[in-house]
TORVEXTOR-140835 format. One record per residue: x negated, z negated, y negated of N, C-alpha, C in turn. Coordinates in steps of 0.1 Angstrom, whole numbers, plus 5000, padded with zeros to 4 digits. Example, Ala and Ser with C-alpha at 12.3 -4.5 7.8 and 13.67 -1.06 7.14 Angstrom:
! TORVEXTOR-140835
486849225057487749225045486849225033;487249295022486349295011487149215000;
END
This chain:
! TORVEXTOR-140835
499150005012500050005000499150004988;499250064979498450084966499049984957;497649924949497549834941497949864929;499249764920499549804912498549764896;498749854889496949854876497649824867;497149814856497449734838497249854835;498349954830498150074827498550094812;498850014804498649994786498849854782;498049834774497949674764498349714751;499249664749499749614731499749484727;499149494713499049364708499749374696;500349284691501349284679500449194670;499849174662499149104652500349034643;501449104634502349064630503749044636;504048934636505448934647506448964640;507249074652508149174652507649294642;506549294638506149394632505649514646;504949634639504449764646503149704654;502949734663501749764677500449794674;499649754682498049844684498149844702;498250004702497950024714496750054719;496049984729494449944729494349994745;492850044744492550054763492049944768;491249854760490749724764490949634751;491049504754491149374744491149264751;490249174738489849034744491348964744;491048874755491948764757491848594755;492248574747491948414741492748314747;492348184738493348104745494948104739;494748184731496248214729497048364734;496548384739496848524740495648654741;496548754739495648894736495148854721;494148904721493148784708494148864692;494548774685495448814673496548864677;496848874687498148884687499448774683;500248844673501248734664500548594661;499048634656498548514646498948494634;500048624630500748624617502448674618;503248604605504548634605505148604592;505848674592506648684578507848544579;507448494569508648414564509548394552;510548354554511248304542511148224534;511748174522511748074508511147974515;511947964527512447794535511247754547;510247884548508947894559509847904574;510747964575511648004583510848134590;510648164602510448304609511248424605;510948524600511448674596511248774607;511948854616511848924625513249004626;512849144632513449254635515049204636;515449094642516549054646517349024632;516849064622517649024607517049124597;516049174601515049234591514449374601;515249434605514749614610513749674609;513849644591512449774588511049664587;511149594596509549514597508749574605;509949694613508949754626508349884624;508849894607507749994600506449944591;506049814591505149754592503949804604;503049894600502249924608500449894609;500049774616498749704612497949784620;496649764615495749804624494149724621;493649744632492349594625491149704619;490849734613489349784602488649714603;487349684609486049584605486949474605;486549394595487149254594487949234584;488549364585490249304579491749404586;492449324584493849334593494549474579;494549604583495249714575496549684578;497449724570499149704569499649854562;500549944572500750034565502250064570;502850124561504150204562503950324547;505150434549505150534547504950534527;504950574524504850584508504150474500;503550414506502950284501501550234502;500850204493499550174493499350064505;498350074511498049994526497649844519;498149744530497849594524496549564532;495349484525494449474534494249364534;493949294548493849124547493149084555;491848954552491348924563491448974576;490648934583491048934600490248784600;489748694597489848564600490148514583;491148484584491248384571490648284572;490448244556489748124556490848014551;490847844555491847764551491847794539;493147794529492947824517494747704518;496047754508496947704507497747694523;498147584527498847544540500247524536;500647544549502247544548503047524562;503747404559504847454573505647584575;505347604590506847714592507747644605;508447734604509547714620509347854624;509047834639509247914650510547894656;511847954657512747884660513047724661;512447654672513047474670511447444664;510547484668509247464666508847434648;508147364650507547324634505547344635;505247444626503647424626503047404618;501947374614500647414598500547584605;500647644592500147764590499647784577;498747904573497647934560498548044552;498948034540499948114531498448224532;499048364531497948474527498248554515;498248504500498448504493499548604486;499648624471500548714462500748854468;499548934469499649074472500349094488;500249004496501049024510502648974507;502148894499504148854496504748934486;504049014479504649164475504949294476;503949254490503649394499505349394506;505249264515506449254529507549234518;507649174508508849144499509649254494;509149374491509249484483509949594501;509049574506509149634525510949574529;511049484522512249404534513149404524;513249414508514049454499514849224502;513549154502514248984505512348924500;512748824496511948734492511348654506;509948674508509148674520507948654517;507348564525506048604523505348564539;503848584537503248634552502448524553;502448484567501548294568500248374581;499648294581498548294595498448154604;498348184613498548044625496448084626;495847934624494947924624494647854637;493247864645493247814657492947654660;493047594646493447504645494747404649;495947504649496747494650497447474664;497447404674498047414684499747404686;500647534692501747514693502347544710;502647474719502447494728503847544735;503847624744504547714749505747654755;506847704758508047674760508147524770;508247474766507747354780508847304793;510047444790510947384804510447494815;509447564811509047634821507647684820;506947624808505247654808504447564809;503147554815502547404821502047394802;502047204802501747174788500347204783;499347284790498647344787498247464784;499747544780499247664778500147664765;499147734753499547754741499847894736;500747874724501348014722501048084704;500948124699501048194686502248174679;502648244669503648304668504748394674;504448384690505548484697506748384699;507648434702508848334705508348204715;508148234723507948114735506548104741;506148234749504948254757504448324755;502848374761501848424755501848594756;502848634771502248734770503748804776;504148904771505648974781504649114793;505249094802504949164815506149274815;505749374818506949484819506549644829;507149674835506249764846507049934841;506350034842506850194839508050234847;507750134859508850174872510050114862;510450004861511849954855511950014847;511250064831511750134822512250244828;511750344839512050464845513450474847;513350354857515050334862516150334849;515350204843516550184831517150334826;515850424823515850534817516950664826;516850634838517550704852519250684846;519650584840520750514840521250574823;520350584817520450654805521450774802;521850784790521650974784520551044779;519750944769518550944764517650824763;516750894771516050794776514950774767;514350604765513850514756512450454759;511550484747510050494746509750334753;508850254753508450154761508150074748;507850124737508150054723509049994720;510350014723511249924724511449824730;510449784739511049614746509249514747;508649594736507549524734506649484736;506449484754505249424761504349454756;503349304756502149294756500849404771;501549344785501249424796502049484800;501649604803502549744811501949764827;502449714836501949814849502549914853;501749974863502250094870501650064885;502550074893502350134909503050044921;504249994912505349904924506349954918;507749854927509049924926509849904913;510849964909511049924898511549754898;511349724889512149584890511249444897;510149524896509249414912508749364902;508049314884507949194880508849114887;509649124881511149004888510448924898;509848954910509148884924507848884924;507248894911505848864912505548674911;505048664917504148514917502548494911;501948434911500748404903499848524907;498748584898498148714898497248714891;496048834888494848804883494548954881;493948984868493549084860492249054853;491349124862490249114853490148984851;489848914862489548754863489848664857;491248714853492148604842493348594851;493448444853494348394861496148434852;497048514856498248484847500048434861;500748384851501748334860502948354854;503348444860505048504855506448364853;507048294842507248184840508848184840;509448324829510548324826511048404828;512048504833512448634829512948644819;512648774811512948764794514348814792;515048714785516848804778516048854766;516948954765516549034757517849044743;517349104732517949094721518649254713;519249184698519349314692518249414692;516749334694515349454686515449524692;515349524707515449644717516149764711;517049744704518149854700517849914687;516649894680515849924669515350034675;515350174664514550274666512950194661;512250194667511250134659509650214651;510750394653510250514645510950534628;511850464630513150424618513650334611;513650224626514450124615516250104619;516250264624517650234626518250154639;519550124637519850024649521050074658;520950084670522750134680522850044687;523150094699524049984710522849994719;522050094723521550114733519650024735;519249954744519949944761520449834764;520649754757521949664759522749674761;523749814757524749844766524749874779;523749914780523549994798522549894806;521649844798521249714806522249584812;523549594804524449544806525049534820;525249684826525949714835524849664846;523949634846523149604858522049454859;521649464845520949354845521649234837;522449214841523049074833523648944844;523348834837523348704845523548614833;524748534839524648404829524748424812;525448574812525748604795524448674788;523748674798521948744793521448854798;521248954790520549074797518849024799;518649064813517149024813516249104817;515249164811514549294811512749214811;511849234823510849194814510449074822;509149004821508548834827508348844818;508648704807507048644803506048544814;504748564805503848474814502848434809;502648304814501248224811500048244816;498848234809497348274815496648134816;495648164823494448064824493748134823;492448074813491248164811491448224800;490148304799489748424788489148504798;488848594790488448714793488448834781;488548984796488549094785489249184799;490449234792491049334798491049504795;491449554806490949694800492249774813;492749854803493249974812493049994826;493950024838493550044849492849964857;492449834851492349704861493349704871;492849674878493849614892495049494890;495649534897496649354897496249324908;495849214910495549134922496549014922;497249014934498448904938497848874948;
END
């Protein structure tokens, strides 16, 4: 039986913001290294994401040397650090979660302000900061960023296939986010994966992910429909939740790279 591989990595630097699609990237102890070490918030240091705010997925970063580029269409690019230095601190909320995070000053809160047509501005989670991952189902040693709960979403090309089988028009893999993409099991076979190892980083499939409005974001546009929530509907739903997707917890660091092996 052939071994299923890590056939694309994305890292989100800004959460619910645009992607870097990478063939290799370091892995920290928070994650894929910068991934959602930053996020837009409100007046109130409240979390700002796709789920209220669309066009954040025209927010497009990319890392330059040592600073984090921010671009969308008609607009001079924002350029910021890639390690801030402590400067002004601030609480936010991650949904129930409360953290210290680093305000990144005027020009990013006029950059994303002006972007989201709302009063916003953009924080960094310093590694100072420990926020630790969902705890009704991640061991209390594993820590998380700014992603919703856990460090990393698992998602295989077989399930989007199917999903896509079930389709009219079938939907890019941008849409539901993952961090890790495999290829070479059945559709659906995250679901029954148990503890595994990539490139000598131990990881452990913790949750299966419900999924949301973002999914239904063109995230070429901005614009929003029904789809695949409607049709993930018809098949994958339990308990009032469509669930597409593992998240999962790691041990270790490392460095991952395209076409690694999955070892179970």
């Amino acid at each position: 039986m052939p071994v299923p591989t890590l056939s694309a990595l994305n890292v989100y630097p800004i959460k619910s913001a645009g992607g870097i699609s990478a063939r290799e990237w370091e892995v920290d102890d928070f994650g894929l290294r910068y991934d959602r070490r930053w996020m837009v918030v409100d007046a109130q240091g409240r979390m700002i994401t796709q789920r209220t705010h669309p066009r954040l997925g025209l927010a497009r970063p990319a890392i330059e040397g040592e600073q984090l580029v921010v671009r969308t269409p008609a607009v001079d690019p924002l350029a910021l650090p890639l390690h801030p230095v402590p400067a002004v601190s601030t609480m936010v909320t991650v949904w129930d979660d409360s953290c210290l995070a680093l305000w990144q000053g005027e020009a990013a809160t006029r950059w994303f302000s002006a972007l989201l047509g709302a009063e916003v501005a953009l924080v960094y989670m310093p590694n100072t900061t420990w926020r630790p991952a969902e705890s009704a189902y991640a061991p209390p040693s594993s820590r998380v960023s700014f992603a919703d709960a856990y460090p990393f979403l698992l998602l295989s090309e077989e399930s989007l296939a199917e999903l896509n089988r079930r389709m009219v028009r079938p939907l890019p893999m941008n849409r539901f986010r993952p961090n890790l993409v495999i290829r070479g099991g059945p559709p659906f076979g995250e679901d029954e994966m148990g503890a595994f190892a990539i490139g000598g980083i131990a990881f452990h499939p913790v949750k299966p992910c419900d999924r949301c409005v973002v999914t239904t974001t063109d995230q070429e546009s901005a614009e929003r429909g029904v789809e695949p929530l409607r049709t993930l509907a018809t098949f994958r739903k339990q308990d009032g939740k469509v669930y597409f997707g593992q998240n999962v917890v790691h041990r270790g660091t490392g460095r991952l790279a395209v076409g690694m092996a999955v070892q179970e």
